[in-house]
N, C-alpha and C positions, 0 to 999 in steps of 0.2 A: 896890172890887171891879172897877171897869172895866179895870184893867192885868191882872187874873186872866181875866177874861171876852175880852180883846184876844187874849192869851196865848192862849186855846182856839180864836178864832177864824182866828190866826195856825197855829194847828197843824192844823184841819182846812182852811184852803185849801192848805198844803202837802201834805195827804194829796191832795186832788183834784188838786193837782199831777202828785202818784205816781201817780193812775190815768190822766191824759191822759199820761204817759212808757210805761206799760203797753199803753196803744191805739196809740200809734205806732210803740212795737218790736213789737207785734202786726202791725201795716200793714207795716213794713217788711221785716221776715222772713217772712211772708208764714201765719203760724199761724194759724189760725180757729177760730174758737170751736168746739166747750168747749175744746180742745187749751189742755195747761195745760205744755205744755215742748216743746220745739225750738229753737232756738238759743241759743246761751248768755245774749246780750244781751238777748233776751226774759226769759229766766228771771230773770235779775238782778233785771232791771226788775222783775217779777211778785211778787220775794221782797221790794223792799224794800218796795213797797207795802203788802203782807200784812204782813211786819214791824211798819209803823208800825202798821197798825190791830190788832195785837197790842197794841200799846206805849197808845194812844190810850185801849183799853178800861181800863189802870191810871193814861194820866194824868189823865183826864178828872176822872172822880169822886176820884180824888186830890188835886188842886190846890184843887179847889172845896173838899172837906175840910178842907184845911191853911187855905187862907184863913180859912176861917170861924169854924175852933178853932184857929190857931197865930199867922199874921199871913201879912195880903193884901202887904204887902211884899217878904217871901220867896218867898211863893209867884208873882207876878208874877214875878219874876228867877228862880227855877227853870224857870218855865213857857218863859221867853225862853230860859232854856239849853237844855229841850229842843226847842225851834223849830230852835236853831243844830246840836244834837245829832243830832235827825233831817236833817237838812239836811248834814250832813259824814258821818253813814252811807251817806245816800242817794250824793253824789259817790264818795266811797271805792268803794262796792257796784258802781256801775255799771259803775267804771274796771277793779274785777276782785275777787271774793269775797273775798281775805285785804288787803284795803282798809278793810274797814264796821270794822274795831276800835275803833279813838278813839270814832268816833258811836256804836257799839253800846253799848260802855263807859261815853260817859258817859248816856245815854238810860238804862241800867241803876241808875247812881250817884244821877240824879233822881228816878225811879220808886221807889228803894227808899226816898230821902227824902221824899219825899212822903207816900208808906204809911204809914212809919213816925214820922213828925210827926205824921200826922192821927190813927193811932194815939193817940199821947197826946197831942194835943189833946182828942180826944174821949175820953179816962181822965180828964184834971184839968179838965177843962171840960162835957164834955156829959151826965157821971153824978153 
């Protein structure tokens, strides 16, 4: 389970990542709080952050799932695709909105296997 638990720990210092990139397009454009839009680059930045922690609240309790009723193997290497997946949204998103495809895509592609592994993991194993 430690390459599952890496896995998460790898994805949430990447999200802290997104909100120190969120504080500085904040400083640099000069937006102040609460203000949640004004220049594009801010907003970018705003969206991918929010994004991932959309994304975060299905892979979290999804990986750990999967590990537990499918195999910590798969789920480890899902969990590493989505580190890479958020991480190639994030590039694309910033450089300009019709960029985040690939990372969105595949962040979507993992998320739904996850669900749906642990899904029936927990049909032929947890009942």
């Amino acid at each position: 389970m430690e390459l599952v638990y890496l896995t998460i720990v790898l994805a949430l210092l990447e999200y802290i990542v997104m909100g120190a990139l969120v504080g500085r397009a904040r400083a640099k454009h000069g937006i102040r709080a609460p203000a949640m839009t004004g220049h594009p680059d801010f907003e970018r930045a705003n969206r991918v952050h929010v994004n991932t922690l959309e994304n975060l609240i299905i892979f979290i309790p999804a990986v750990w799932i999967f590990a537990t009723y499918v195999s910590v193997r798969w789920a480890a290497g899902l969990g590493f695709v989505f580190v890479v997946a958020r991480a190639l949204y994030a590039v694309g998103y910033l450089k300009a909105a019709d960029k985040r495809g690939i990372g969105a895509g595949m962040t979507g592609i993992v998320d739904i296997v996850l669900v749906v592994g642990a899904l029936v993991g927990l049909a032929f194993k947890g009942f």
